[in-house]
N, C-alpha and C positions, 0 to 999 in steps of 0.2 A: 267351403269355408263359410264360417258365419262367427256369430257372436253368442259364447258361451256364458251361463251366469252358474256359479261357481261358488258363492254364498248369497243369505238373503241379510237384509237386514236386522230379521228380526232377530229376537232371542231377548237376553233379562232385559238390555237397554232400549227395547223396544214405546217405553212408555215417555223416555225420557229425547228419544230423536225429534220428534214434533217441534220442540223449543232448543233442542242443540240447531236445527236445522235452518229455525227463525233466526240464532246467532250468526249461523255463517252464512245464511243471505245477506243481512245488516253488515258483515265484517267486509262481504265481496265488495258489495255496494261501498265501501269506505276504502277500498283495496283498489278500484276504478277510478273515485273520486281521484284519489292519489298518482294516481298516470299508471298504477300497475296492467301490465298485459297479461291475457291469461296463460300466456307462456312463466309470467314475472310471479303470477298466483304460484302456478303449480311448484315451480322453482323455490320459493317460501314452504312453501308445505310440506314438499318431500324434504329441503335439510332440517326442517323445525322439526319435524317428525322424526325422523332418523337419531337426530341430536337428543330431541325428549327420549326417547325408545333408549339410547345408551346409556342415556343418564338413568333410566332407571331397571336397567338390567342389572341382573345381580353379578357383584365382582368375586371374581373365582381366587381364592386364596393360593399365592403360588406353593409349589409340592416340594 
């Protein structure tokens, strides 16, 4: 058993993670300030994501 990595970073938005990255330290830091746990992080992030991701999948026209 071990730890497999399975993508990298990089790719087009590779120029633009450097300051997306500054964003989410600043936002963790204000996410701690606030009493969140990093269980309470992750828990935000995956429905915010989930939630973003459907809202903008494309809606399939019924047949």
């Amino acid at each position: 058993m071990g730890t497999f990595v399975q993508r990298t970073l990089a790719g087009a938005s590779l120029p633009n993670q450097a300051e997306l990255r500054d964003d989410l330290v600043a936002w963790l830091h204000r996410a701690q300030a606030a009493g969140l746990t990093a269980e309470d992080v992750i828990a935000l992030v995956e429905t915010t994501l989930r939630a973003t991701l459907a809202d903008d999948a494309p809606q399939k026209e019924p047949a």
